[in-house]
N, C-alpha and C positions, 0 to 999 in steps of 0.2 A: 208387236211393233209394226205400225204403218210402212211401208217401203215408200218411194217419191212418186210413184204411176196411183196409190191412194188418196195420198196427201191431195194430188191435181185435184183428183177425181171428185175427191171431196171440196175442193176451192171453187170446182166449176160448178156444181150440184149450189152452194149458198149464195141465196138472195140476196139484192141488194142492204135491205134491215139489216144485215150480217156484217156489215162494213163498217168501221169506223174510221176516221181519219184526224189529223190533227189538224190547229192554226196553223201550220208554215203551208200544209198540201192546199187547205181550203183557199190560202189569201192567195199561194202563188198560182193554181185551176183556174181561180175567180178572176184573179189579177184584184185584189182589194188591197187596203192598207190592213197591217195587226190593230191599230187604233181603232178601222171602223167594225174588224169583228167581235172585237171587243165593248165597245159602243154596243151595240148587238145584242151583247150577252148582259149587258147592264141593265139596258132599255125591257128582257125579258123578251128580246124578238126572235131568240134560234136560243133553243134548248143543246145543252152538253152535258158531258158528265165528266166530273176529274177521277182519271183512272191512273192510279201510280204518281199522284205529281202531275200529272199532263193531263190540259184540256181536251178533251176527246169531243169530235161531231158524229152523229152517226149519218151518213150519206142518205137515207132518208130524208132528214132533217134542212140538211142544204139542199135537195131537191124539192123541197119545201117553199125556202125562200126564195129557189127560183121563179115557181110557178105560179107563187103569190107576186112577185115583181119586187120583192123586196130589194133585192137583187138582180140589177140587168146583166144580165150574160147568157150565151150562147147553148146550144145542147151539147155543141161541139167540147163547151169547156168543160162542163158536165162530164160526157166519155173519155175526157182526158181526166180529169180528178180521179176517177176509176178506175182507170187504165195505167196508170202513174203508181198509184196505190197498190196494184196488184203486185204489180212489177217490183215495185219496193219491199212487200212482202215477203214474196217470194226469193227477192235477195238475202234478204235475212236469214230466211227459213235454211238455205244452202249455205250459209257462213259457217263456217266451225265455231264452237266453242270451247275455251280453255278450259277441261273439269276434271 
């Protein structure tokens, strides 16, 4: 069984590829509408995958359509979608569960 000082250690060790994040993290980072990520995904312009029911991006992917301009925003909002995402993560990971 991993202890919480591996769990880190290993969260710090993976790459960006390794990240996945949802529409709420994408639209609220980006600051977009769900309409235009959506748009998006119809058009075939940002690849996802549906994992459990939920639209999944992999952070890769929206660093994609930044650098193509698909997408105007910031780097700064970039390091915030990642940074947000960890953060989130890692709340979970420390939450109990009922079992």
């Amino acid at each position: 069984m991993l202890n919480k000082l591996n769990k880190y250690e290993i969260m710090k060790q993976m790459n960006n590829s390794d990240i996945w994040v949802d529409s709420y993290e994408v639209c609220t980072a980006l600051k977009i509408g769900r309409r235009t990520l959506q748009r998006l995904r119809a058009h075939s312009i940002v690849n996802y995958s549906l994992i459990c029911g939920k639209i999944m991006y992999e952070i890769t992917e929206i660093q994609r359509l930044l650098d193509e301009n698909v997408i105007q925003c910031s780097d700064e909002c970039m390091q915030e979608l990642i940074k947000n995402h960890t953060l989130h993560a890692e709340q979970r990971r420390n939450t109990p569960t009922d079992e």
